[in-house]
DOLUMZA-518500 format. One record per residue: x, y, z of N, C-alpha, C in turn; residue in three letters. Coordinates in Angstrom, 1 decimal, padded with zeros to 4 digits. Each point is the difference from the previous one (the first is absolute). Example, Ala and Ser with C-alpha at 12.3 -4.5 7.8 and 13.67 -1.06 7.14 Angstrom:
<atoms>
@n.u 013.2 n.v -005.7 n.w 007.8 ca.u -000.9 ca.v 001.2 ca.w 000.0 c.u 000.9 c.v 001.2 c.w 000.0 residu Ala
@n.u -000.4 n.v 001.1 n.w -000.7 ca.u 000.9 ca.v 001.1 ca.w 000.0 c.u -000.8 c.v 001.1 c.w 000.8 residu Ser
</atoms>
This chain:
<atoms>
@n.u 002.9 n.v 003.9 n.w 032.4 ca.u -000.7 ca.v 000.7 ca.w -001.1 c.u 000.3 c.v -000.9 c.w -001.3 residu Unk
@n.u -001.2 n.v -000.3 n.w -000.5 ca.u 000.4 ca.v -000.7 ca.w -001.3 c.u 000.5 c.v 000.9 c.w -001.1 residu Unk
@n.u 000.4 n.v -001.2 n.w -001.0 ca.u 000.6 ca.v 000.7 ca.w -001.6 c.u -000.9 c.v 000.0 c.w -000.5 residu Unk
@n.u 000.2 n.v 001.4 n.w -001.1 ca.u -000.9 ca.v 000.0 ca.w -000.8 c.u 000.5 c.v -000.9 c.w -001.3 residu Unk
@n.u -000.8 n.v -000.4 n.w -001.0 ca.u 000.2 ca.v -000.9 ca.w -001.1 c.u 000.7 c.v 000.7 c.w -000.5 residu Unk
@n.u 000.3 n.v 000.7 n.w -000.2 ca.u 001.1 ca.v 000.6 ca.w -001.0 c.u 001.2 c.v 000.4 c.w 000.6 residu Unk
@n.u 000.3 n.v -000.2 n.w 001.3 ca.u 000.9 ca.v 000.1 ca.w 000.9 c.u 000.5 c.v -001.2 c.w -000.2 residu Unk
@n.u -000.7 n.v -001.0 n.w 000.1 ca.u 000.3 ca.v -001.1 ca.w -000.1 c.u 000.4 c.v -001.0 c.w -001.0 residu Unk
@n.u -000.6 n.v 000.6 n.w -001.3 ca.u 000.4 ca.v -000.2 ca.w -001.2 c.u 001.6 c.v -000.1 c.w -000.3 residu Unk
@n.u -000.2 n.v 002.0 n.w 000.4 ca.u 001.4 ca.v 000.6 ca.w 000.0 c.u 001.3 c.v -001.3 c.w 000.5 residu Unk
@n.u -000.3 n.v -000.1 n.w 001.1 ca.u 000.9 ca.v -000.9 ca.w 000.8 c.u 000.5 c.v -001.4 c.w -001.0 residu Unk
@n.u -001.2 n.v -000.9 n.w -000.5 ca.u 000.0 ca.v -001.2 ca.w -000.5 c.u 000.6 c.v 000.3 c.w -001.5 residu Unk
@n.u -000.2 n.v 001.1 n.w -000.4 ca.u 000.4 ca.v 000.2 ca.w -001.2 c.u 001.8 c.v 000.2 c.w -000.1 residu Unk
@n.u 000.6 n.v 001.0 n.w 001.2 ca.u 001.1 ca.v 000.1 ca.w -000.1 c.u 000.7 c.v -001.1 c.w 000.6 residu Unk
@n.u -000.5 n.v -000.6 n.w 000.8 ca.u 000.6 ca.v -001.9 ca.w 000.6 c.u 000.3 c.v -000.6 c.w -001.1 residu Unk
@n.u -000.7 n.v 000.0 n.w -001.0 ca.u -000.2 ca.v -001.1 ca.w -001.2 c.u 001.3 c.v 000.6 c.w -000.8 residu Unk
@n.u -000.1 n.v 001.5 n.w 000.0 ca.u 000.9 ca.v 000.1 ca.w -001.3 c.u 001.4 c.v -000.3 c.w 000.7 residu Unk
@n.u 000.2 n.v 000.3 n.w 000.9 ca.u 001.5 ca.v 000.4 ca.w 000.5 c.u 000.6 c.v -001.9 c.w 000.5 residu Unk
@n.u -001.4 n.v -000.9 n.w 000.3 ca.u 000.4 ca.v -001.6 ca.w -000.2 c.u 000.0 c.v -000.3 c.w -001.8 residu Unk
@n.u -000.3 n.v 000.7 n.w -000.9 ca.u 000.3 ca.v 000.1 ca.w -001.5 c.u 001.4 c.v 000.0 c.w -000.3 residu Unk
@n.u 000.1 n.v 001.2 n.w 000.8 ca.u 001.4 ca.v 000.1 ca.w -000.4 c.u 001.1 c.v -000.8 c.w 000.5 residu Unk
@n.u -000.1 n.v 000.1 n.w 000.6 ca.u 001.1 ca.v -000.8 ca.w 001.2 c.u -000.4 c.v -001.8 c.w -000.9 residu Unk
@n.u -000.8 n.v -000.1 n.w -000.6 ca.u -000.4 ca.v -001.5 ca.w -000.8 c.u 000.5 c.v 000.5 c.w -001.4 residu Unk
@n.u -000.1 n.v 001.1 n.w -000.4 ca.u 001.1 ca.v 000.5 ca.w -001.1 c.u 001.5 c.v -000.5 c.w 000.2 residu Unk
@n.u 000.3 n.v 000.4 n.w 001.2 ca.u 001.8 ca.v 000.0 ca.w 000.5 c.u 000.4 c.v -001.5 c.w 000.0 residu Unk
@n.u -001.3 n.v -000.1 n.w 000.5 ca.u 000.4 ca.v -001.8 ca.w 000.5 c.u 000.1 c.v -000.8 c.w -001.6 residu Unk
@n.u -001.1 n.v 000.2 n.w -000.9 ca.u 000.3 ca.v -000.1 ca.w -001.1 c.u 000.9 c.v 000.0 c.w -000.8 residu Unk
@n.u 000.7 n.v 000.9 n.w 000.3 ca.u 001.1 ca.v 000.6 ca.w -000.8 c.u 001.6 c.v -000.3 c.w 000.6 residu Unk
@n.u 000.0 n.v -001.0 n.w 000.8 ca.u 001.5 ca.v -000.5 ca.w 000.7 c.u 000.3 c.v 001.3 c.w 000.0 residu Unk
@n.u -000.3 n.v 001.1 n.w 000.6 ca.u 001.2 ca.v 000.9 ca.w 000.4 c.u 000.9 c.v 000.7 c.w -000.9 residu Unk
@n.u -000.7 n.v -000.4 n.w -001.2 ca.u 000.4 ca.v 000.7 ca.w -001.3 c.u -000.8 c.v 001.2 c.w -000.4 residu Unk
@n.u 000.8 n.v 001.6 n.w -000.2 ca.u -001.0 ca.v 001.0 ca.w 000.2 c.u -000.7 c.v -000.3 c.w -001.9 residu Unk
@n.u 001.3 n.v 000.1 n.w -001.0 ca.u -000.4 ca.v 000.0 ca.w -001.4 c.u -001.3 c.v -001.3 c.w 000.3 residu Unk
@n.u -000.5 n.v -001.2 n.w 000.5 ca.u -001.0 ca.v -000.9 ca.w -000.5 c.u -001.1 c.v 000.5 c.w 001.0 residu Unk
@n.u 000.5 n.v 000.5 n.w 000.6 ca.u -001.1 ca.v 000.7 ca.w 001.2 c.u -001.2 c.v 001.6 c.w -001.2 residu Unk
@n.u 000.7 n.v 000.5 n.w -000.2 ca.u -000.1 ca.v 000.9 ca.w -001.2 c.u -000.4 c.v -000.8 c.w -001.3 residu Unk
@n.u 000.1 n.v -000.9 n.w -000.5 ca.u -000.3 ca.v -000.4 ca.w -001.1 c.u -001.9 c.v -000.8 c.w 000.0 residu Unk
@n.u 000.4 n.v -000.4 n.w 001.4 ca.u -001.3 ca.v -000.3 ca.w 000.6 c.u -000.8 c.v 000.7 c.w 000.1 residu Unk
@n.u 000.0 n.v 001.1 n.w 000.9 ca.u -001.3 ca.v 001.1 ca.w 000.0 c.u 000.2 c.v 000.8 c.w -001.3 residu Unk
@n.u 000.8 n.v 000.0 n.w -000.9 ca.u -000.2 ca.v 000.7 ca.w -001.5 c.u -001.1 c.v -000.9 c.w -000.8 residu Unk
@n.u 000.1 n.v -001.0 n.w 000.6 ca.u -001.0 ca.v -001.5 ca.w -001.1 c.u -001.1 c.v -000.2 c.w 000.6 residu Unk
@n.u -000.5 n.v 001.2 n.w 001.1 ca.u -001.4 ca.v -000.1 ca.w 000.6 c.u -000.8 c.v 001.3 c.w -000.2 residu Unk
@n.u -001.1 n.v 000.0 n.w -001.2 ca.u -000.6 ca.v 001.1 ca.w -000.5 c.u -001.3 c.v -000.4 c.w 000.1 residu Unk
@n.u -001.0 n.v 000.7 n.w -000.4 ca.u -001.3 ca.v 000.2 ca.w -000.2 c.u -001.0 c.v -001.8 c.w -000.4 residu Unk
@n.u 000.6 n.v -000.3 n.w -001.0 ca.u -000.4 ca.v -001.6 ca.w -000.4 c.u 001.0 c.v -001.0 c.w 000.1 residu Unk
@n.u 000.6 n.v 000.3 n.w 001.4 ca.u 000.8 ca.v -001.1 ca.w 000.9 c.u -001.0 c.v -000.8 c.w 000.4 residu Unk
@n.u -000.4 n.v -001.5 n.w 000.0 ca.u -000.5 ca.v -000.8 ca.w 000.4 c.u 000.4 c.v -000.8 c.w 001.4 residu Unk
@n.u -000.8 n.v -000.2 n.w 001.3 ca.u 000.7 ca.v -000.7 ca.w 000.9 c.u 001.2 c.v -001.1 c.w -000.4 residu Unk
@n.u -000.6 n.v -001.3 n.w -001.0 ca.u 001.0 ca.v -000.6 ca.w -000.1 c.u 001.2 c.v 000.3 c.w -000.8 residu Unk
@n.u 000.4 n.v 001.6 n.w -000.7 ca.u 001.2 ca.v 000.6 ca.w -000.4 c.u 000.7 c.v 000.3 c.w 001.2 residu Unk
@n.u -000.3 n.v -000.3 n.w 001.0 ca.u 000.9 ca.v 000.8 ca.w 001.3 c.u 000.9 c.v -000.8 c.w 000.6 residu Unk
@n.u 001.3 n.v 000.6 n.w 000.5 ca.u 000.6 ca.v -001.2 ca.w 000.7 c.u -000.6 c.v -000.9 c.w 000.9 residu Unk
@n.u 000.4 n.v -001.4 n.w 000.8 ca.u -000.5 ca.v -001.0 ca.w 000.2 c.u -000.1 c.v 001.5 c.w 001.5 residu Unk
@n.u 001.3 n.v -000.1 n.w 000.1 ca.u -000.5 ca.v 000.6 ca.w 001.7 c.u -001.1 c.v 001.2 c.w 000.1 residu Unk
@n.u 000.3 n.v 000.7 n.w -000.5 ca.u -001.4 ca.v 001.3 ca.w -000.9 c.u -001.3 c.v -000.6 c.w 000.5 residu Unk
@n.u 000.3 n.v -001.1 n.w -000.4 ca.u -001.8 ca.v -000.6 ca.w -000.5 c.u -000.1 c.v -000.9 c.w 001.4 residu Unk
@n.u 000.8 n.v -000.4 n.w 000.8 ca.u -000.2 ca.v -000.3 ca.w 000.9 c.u -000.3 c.v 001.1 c.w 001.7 residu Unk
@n.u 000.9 n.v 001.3 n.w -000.5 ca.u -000.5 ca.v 000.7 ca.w 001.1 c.u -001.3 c.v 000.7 c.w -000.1 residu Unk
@n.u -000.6 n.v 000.3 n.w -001.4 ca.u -001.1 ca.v 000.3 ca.w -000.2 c.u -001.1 c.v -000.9 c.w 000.6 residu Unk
@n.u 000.1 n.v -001.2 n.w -000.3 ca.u -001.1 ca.v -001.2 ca.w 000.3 c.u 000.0 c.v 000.5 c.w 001.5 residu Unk
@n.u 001.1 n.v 000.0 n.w 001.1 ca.u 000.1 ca.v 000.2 ca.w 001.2 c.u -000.8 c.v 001.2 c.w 000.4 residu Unk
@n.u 000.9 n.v 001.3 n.w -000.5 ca.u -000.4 ca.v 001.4 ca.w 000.3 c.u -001.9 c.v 000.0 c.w -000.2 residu Unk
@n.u -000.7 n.v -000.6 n.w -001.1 ca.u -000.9 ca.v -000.1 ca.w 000.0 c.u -000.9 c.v -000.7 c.w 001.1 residu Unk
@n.u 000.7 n.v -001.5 n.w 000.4 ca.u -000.3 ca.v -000.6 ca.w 001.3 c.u -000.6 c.v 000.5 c.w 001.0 residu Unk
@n.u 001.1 n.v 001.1 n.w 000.2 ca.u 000.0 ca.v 000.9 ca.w 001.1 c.u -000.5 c.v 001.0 c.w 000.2 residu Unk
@n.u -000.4 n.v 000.9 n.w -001.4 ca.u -001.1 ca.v 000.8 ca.w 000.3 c.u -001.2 c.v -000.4 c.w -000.1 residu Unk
@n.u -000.4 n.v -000.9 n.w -000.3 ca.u -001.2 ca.v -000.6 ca.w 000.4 c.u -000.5 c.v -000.4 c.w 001.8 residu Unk
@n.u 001.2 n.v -000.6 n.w 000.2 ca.u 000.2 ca.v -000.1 ca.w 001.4 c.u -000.2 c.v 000.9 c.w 001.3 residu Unk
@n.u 000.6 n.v 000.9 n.w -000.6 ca.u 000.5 ca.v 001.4 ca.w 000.8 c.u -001.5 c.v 000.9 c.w -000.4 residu Unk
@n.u -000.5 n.v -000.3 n.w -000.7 ca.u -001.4 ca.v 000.5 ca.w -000.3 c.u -001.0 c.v -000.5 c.w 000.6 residu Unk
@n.u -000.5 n.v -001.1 n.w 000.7 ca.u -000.7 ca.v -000.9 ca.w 000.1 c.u 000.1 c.v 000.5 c.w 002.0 residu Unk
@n.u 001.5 n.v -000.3 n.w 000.2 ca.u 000.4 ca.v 000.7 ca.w 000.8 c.u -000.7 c.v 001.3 c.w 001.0 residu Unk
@n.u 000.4 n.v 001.2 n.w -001.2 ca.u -000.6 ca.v 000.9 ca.w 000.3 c.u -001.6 c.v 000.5 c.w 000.1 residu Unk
@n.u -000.1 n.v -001.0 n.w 000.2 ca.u -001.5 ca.v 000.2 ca.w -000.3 c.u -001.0 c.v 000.1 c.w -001.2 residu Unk
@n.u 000.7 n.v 000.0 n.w -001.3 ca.u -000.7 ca.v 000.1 ca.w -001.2 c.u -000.5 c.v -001.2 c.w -000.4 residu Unk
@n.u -001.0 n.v -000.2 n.w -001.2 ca.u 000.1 ca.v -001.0 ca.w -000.3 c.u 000.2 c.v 000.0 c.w -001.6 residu Unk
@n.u 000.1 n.v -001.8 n.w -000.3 ca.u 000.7 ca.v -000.1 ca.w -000.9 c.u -001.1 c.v -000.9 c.w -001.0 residu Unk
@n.u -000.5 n.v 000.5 n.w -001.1 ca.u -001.0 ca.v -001.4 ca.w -000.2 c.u 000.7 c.v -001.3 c.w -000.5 residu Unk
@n.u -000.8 n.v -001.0 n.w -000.2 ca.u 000.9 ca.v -001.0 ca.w 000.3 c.u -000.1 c.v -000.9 c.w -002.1 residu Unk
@n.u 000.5 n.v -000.9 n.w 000.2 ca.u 000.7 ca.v 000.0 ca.w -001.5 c.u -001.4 c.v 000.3 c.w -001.4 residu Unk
@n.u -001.2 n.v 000.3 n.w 000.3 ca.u -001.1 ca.v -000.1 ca.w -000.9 c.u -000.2 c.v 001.6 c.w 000.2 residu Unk
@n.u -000.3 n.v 000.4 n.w -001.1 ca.u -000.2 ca.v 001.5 ca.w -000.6 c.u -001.3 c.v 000.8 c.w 000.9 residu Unk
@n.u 000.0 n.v 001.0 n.w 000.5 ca.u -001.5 ca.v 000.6 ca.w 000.7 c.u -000.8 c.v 000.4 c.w -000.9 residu Unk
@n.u -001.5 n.v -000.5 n.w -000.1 ca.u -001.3 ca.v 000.1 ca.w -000.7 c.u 000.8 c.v 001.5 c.w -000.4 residu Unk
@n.u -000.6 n.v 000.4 n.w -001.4 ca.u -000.4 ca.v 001.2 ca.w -000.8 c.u -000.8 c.v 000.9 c.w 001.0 residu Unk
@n.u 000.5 n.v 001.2 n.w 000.1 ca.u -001.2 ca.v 001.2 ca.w 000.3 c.u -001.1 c.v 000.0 c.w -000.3 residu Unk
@n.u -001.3 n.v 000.1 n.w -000.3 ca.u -001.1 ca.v 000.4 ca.w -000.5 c.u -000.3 c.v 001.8 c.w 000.0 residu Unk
@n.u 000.1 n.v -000.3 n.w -001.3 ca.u -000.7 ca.v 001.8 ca.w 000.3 c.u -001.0 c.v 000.1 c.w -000.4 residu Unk
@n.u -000.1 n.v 001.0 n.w 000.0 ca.u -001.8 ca.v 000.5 ca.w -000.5 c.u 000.1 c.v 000.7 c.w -001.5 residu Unk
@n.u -000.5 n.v -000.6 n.w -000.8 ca.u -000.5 ca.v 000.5 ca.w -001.6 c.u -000.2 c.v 001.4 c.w 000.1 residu Unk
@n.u 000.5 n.v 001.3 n.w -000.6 ca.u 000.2 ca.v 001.5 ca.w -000.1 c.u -001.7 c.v -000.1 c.w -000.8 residu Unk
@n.u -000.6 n.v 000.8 n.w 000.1 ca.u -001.3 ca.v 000.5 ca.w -000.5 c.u -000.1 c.v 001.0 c.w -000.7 residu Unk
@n.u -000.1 n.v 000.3 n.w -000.9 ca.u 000.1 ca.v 000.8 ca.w -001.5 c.u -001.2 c.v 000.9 c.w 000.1 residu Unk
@n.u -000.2 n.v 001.1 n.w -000.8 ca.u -001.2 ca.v 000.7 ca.w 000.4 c.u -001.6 c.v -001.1 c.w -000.5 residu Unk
@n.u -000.9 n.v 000.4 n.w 000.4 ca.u -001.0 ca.v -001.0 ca.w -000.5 c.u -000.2 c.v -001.6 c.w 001.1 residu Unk
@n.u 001.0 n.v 000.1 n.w 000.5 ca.u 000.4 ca.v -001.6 ca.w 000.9 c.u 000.6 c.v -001.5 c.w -000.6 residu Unk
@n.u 000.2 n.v 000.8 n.w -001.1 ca.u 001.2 ca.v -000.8 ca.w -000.9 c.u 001.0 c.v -000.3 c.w -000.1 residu Unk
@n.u 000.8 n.v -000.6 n.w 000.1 ca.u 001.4 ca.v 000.2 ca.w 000.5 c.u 000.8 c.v 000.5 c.w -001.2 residu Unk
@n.u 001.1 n.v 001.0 n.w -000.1 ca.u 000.7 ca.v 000.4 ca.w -001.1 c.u 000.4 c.v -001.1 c.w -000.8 residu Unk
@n.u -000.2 n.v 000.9 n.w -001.3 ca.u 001.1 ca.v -001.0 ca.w -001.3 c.u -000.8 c.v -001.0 c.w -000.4 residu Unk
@n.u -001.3 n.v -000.3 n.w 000.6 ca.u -001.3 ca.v -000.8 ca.w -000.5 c.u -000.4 c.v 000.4 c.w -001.3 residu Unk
@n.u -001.4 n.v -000.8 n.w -000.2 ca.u -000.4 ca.v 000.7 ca.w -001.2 c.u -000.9 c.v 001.1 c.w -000.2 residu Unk
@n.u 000.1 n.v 000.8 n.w -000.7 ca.u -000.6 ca.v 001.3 ca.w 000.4 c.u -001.5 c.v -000.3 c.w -001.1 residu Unk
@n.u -000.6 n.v 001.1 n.w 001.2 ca.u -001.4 ca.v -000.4 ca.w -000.9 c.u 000.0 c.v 001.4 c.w -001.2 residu Unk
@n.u -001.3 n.v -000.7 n.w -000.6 ca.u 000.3 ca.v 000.7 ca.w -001.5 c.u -000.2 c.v 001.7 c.w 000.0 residu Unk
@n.u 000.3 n.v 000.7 n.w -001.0 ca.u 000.2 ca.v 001.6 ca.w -000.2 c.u -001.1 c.v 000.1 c.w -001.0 residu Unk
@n.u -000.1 n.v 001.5 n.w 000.5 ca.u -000.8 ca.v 000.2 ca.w -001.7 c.u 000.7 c.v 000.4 c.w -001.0 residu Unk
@n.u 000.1 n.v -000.3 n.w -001.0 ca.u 000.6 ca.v 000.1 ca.w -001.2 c.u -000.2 c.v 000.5 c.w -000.8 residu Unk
@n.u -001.3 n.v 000.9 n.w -000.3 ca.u -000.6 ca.v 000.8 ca.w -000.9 c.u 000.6 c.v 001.4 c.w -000.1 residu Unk
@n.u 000.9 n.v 000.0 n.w 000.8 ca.u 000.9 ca.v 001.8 ca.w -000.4 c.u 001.5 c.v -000.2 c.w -000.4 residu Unk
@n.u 000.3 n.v 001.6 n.w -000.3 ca.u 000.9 ca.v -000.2 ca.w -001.2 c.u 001.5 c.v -000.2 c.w 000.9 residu Unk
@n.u 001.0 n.v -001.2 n.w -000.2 ca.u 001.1 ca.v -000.2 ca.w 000.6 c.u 001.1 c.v 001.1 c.w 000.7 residu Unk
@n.u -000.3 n.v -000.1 n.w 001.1 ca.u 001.1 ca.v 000.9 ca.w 000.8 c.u 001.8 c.v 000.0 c.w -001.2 residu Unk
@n.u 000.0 n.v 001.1 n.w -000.1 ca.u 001.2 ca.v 000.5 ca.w -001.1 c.u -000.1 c.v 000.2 c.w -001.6 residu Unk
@n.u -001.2 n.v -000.5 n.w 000.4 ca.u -000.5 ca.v 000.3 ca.w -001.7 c.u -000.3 c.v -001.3 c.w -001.1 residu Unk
@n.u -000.3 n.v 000.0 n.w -001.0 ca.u -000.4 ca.v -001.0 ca.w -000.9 c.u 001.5 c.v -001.0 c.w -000.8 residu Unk
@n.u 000.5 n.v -000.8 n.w 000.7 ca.u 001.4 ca.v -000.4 ca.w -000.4 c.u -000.4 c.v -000.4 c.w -001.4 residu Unk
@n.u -001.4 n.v -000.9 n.w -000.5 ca.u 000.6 ca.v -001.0 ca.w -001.5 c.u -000.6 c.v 001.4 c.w -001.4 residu Unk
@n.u -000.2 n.v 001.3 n.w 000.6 ca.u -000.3 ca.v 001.1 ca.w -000.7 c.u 001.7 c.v 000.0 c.w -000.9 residu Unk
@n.u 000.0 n.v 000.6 n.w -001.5 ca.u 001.2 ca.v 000.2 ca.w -000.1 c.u 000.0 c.v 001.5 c.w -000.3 residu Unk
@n.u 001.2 n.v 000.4 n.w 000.1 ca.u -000.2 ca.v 001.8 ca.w 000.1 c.u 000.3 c.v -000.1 c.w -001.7 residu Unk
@n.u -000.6 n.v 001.5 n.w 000.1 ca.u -000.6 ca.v 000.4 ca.w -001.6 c.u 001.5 c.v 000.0 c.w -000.8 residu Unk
@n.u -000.6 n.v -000.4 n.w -001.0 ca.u 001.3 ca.v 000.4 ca.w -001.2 c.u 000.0 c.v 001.2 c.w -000.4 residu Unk
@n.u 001.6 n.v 000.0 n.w -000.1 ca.u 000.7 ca.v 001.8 ca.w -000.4 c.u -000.4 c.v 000.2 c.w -001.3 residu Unk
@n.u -000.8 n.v 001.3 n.w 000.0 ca.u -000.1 ca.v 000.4 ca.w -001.5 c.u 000.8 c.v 000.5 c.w -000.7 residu Unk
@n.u 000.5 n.v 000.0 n.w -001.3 ca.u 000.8 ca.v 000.1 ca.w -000.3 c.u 000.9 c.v 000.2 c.w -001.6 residu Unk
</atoms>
């Protein structure tokens, strides 16, 4: 029975982290405080090349490999050039116009929906 993609995901995802860490340890000579100082200095606008050398090396692998293991299973993978854009189809607006175009003209000979704005209200007598 085959995996499903997200079975399989599952799998390549938790491979990678748990070779992360263990490239954390290795990182870190066995020292828990630099081991800890390390994954405290990896947040949100961490850059690959901020990471330890070994970090950045089991990543490069871990990625290797799910590519590999993907290709493998029968998926495919496209290869280093981007896949053509979707084409969709232009939404059609009432009339066969497509929305947010330019609207054709109104009649303008009646009196403005909410009332007369450049009217000024009457002066208090007084």
């Amino acid at each position: 029975m085959t995996k499903s993609a997200t079975d399989l995901m599952q799998e390549i995802v938790l491979s990678s982290l748990i070779d992360a860490v263990q490239a954390l340890r290795t990182a870190s000579k066995g020292v828990p405080n630099a081991m800890l100082r390390d994954v405290q200095a990896i947040g949100p606008n961490t850059g690959f090349g901020d990471l330890p050398k070994e970090l950045q090396a089991s990543i490069t692998e871990s990625v290797r490999q799910a590519f590999n293991r993907l290709l493998k299973e029968g998926y495919s993978v496209s290869p280093g050039r981007p896949a053509p854009p979707p084409v969709h189809a232009r939404p059609q607006g009432p009339g066969g116009r497509p929305p947010g175009g330019p609207r054709p003209p109104q009649n303008r000979n009646g009196p403005r929906p909410g009332g007369d704005r450049n009217r000024r209200p009457p002066k208090p007598r007084g």
